[in-house]
C-alpha positions in Angstrom: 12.0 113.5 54.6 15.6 113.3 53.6 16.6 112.3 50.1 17.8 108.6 51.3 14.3 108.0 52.6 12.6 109.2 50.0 14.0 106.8 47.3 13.5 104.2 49.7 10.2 104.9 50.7 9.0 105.6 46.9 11.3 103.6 45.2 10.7 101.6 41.7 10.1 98.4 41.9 10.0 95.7 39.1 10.0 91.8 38.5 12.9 90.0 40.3 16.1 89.4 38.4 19.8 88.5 38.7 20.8 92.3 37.2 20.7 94.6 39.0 22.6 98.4 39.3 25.7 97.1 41.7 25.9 94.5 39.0 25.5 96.9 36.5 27.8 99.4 38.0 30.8 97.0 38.6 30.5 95.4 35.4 30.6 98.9 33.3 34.2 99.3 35.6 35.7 96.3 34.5 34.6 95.4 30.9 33.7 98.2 29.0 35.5 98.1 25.8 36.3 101.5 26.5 37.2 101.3 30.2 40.0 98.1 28.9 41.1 100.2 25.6 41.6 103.2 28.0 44.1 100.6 29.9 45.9 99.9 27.3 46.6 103.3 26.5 48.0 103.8 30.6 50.0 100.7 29.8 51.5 101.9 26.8 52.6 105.3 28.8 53.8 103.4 31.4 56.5 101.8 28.9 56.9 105.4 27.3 57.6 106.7 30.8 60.3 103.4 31.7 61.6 104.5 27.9 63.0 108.3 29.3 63.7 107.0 33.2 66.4 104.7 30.4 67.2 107.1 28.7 68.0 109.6 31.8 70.2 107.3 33.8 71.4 104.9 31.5 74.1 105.9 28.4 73.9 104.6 25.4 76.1 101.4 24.3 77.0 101.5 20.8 78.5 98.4 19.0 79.2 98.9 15.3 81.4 98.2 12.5 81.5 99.7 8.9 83.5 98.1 6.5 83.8 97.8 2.3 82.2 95.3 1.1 85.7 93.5 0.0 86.7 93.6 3.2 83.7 91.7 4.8 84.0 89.7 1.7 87.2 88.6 3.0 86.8 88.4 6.5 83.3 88.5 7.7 81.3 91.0 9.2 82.8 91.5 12.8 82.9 93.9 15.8 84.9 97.2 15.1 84.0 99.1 18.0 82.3 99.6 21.6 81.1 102.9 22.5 79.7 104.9 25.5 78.3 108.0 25.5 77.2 110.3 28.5 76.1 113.4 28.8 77.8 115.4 31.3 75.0 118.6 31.1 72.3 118.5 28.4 70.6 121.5 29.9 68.1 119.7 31.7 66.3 117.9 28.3 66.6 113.9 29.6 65.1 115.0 32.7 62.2 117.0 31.8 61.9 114.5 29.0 61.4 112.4 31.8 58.9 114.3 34.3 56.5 115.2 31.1 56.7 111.3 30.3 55.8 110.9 33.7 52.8 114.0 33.9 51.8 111.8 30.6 51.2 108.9 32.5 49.4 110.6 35.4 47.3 112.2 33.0 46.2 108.7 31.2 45.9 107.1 34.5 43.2 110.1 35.2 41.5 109.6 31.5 41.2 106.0 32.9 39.3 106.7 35.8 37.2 109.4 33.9 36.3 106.3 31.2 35.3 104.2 34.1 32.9 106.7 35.5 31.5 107.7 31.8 30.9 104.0 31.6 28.9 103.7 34.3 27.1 106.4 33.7 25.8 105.7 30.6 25.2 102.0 31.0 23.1 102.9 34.2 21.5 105.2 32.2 20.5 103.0 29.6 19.2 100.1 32.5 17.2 102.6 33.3 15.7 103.1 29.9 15.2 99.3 29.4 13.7 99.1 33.0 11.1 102.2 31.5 10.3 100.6 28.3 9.5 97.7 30.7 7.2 98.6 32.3 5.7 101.1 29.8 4.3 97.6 28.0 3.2 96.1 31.5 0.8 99.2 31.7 -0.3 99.4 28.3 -0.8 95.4 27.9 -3.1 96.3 31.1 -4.9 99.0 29.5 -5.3 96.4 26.3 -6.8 93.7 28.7 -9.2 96.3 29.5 -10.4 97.1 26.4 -10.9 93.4 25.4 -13.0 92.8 27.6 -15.0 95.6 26.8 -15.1 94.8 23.3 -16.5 91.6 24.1 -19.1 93.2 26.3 -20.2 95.5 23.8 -19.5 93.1 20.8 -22.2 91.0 22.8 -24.7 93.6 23.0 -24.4 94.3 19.7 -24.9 90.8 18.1 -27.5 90.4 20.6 -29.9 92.9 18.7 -28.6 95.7 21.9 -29.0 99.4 21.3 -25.2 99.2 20.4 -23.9 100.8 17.4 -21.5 99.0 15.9 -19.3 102.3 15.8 -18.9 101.5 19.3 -17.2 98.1 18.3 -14.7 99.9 15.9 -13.5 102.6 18.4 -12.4 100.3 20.6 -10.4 97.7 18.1 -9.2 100.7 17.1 -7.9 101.9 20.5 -6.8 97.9 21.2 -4.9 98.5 17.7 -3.5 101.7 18.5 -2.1 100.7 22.3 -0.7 97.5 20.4 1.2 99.9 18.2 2.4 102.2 21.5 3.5 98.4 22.8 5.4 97.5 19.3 7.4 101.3 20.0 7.8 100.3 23.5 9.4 97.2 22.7 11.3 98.5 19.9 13.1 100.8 23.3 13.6 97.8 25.3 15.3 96.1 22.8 17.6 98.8 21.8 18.2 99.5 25.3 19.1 96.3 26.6 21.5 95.7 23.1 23.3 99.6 23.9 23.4 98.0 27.4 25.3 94.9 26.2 27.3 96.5 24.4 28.8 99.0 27.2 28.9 96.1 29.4 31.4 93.8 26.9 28.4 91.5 26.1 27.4 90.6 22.6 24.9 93.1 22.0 22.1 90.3 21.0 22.7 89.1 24.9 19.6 88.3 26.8 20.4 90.1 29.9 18.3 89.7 32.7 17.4 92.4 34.6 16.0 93.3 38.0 14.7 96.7 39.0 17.2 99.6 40.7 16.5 98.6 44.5 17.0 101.6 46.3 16.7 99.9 49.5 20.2 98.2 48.8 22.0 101.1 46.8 21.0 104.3 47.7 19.9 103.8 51.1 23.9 104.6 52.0 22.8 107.7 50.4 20.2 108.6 52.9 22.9 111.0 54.4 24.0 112.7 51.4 25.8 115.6 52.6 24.6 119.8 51.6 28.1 120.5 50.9 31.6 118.5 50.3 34.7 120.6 51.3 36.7 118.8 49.3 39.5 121.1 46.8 38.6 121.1 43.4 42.6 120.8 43.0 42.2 117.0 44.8 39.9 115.6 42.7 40.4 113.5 39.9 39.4 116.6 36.9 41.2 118.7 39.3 44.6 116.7 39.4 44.5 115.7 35.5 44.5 119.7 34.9 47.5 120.1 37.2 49.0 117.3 35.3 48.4 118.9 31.7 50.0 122.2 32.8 52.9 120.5 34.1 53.3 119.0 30.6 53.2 122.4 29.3 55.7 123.8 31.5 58.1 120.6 30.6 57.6 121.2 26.9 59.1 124.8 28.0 61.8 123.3 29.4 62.8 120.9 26.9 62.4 123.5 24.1 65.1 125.8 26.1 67.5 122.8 26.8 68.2 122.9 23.3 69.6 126.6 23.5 72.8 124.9 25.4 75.4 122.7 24.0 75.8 119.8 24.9 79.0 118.9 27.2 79.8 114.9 26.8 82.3 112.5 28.1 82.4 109.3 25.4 84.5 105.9 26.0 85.6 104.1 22.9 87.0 100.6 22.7 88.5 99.1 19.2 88.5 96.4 18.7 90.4 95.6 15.1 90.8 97.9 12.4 91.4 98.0 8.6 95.3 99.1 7.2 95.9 100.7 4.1 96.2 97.4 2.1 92.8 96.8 3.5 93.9 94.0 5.6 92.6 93.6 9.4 94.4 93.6 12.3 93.7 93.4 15.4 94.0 96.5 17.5 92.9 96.4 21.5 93.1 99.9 22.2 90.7 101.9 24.1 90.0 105.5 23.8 88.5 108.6 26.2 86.9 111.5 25.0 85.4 115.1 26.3 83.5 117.6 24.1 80.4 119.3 24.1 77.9 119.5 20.6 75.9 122.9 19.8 73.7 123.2 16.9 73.1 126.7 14.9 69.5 127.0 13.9 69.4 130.1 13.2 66.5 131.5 15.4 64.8 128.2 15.0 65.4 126.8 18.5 64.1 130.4 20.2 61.0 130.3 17.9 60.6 126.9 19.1 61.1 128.1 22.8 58.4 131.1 23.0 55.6 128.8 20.7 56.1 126.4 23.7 55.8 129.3 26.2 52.6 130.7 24.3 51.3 126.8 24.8 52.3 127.5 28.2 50.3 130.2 28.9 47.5 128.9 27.3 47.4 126.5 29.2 47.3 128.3 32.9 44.7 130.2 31.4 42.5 127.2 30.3 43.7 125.5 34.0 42.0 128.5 35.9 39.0 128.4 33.8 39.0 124.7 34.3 39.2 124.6 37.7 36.1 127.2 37.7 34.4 124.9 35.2 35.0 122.2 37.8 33.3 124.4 40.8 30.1 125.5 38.9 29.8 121.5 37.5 29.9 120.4 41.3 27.6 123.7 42.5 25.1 123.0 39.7 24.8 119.5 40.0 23.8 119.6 44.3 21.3 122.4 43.1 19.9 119.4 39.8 20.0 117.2 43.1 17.6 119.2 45.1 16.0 120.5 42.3 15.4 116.6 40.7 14.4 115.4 44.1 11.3 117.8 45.1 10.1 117.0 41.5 9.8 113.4 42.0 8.0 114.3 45.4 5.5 116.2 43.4 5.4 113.3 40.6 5.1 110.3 43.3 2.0 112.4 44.3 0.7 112.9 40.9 1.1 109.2 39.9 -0.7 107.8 43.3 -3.4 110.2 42.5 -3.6 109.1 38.5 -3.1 105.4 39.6 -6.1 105.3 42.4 -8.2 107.4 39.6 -7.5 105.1 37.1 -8.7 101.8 39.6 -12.0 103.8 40.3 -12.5 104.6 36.6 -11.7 101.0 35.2 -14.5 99.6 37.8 -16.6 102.5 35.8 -15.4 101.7 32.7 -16.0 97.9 33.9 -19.9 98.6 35.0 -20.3 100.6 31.5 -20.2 103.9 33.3 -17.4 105.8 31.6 -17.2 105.8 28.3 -13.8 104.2 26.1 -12.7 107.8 25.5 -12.7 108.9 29.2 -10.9 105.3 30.0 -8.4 105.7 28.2 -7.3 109.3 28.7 -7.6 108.0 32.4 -5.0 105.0 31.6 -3.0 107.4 29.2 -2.7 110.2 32.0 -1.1 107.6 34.5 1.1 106.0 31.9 2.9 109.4 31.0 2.9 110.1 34.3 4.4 106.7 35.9 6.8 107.4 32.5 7.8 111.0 34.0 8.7 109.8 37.9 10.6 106.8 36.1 12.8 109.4 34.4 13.0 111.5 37.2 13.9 108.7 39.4 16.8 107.6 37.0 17.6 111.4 36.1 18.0 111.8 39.7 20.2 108.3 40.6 22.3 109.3 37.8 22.8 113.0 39.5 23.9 111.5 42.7 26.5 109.4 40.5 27.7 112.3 38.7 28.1 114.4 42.0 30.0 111.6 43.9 31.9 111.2 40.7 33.1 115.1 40.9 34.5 114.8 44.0 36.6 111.7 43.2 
């Protein structure tokens, strides 16, 4: 039986509702506080990146005046001066300013889609753990139904002058008690769940979502043909491209560093337009003005120990881009083998809880006819509760898996 088939075949199923995991899945991508925060952080990169394509093509305009304050007493504040400067060689700096801008972008546009999938991942994961809790208090209010009725029956017997202790009585309020208290527990999950849920999902978190069951008929029966093995590079996916990007940025920052080792050759236009005479009177003056030069800073060493900490940072980082890219592998590797592993464990389970479940319908009928004792009923209901409460997790432990895998290779 392949893996598709199996989560169709012994798929969870709950009450009908209008929430289910498409719904959950597309809503985590579009309104997670985080997912639209993340966007705002691409969009703010974006202008950072239009910011050095500016200052790469486009010189600088400078309009200025300086005067005394007599002066603009006298005449007003008005324009001196119109300058343009361009670089003429700059040892690459504008242009690598430029490309790490840009590797800053690509990198935040990655982080974006990484949000998204964390997203989804953890607001599937907790549906799933509201969908649990769920049905955790449908089996235990079952298992309480039970014993009331048996309480009456031997409550009967008793006040009827029976050979009932009233011991008998006691145990089982105290077992009704005690599987009331499980069901307090099991609601306290639910409702924690659902209001984690809201939140992920951009809902206030006191929402009354309204949930239906993971269907694996409609979501993972595309999965059905799950493939062994993807052959897709680590280096094209998603974590693959962002660690590409982030060396990239490290080799920029290298370049940049080293531009400023260079002076700077320049070519600057200057317009006047009045000036300011020795008597401090203004006068117009309508002369323009070109200039060549080149600028070079002494630092005094502090430029080259600028340089090689940027080429340690450089190095670093091809050293944490191999291991990455490793990191990237084994995560891909190990989650097929959870995959596998995850799925012939709910095969085992789905056996263990049909087993559990058709002992627990003969021994109610027992428990019903007074032929099994409270005790033995209710390890009988407890041992099919934990174990409906295991394939539930497995179930969801192994939906998320698939998730995570297809989420590598993106």
């Amino acid at each position: 039986m392949g893996l598709g088939a199996f989560l169709i075949v012994y798929g969870v199923s709950y009450a009908e509702g209008s929430f289910g995991l498409n719904e959950v899945l597309e809503r985590a991508k579009i309104s997670n506080p985080q997912v639209n925060a993340q966007k705002m952080n691409v969009e703010s990169r974006r202008e950072l990146k239009e910011k050095a394509w500016k200052n790469l093509v486009l010189p600088p305009v400078n309009l200025s005046n300086e005067d005394e304050w007599k002066v603009v007493k006298k005449y007003g504040v008005g324009l001196e001066e119109l300058s343009v400067a361009l670089p003429i060689y700059a040892g690459g700096k504008d242009l690598n300013m430029y490309r790490k801008s840009k590797a800053q972008l690509g990198i935040a546009e990655k982080d974006s889609s990484l949000v998204e999938m964390a997203a989804q991942e953890a607001a599937v994961s907790q549906y799933f753990a509201a969908l649990n809790a769920r049905k955790q208090i449908e089996i235990t209010n079952k298992a309480i139904e039970a014993l009331e009725k048996q309480r009456e029956r031997v409550n009967d017997l008793y006040e009827n002058g029976k050979i009932v202790p009233k011991s008998e009585v006691l145990k089982i309020e105290a077992d009704i008690e005690n599987n009331r208290g499980i069901n307090l527990e099991n609601s306290y999950h639910e409702s924690a769940s659902m209001g984690e849920l809201a939140r992920l999902l951009g809902y206030p978190i006191d929402s009354a979502l309204d949930l239906k069951d993971f269907d694996p008929s409609q979501y993972l029966a595309t999965k059905a043909a799950l493939k062994e093995e993807n052959n897709k590079k680590v280096e094209n996916t998603i974590l693959g491209e962002k660690e590409q990007l982030k060396l990239d940025s490290a080799s920029y920052d290298v370049k940049i560093a080293k531009a400023d080792l260079y002076p700077v050759l320049y070519t600057k236009y200057t317009y006047y337009y009045r000036d300011v005479d020795s008597k401090g009177n203004i006068y117009k003056r309508d002369e323009d003005k070109f200039e060549e030069g080149f600028r070079w800073v002494l630092t005094w060493g502090a430029t080259l120990d600028n340089v090689r900490a940027n080429e340690y940072a450089y190095e670093k980082a091809k050293i944490e881009y191999e291991d990455n890219l490793k990191g990237i592998s084994l995560d891909m590797k190990n989650k097929l083998s959870e995959i596998r592993a995850l799925y012939g464990k709910s095969l085992a389970m789905k056996k263990r809880v049909d087993l559990l479940q058709e002992n627990m319908e003969i021994d109610n009928m027992r428990y019903e006819n007074e032929l099994l004792s409270t005790f033995d009923y209710l390890n009988s209901v407890n041992s099919f509760r934990e174990a409906q409460e295991s394939y539930y997790e497995l179930q969801r432990g192994l939906v998320l898996a698939v998730i995570e895998y297809e989420n590598l290779y993106r």
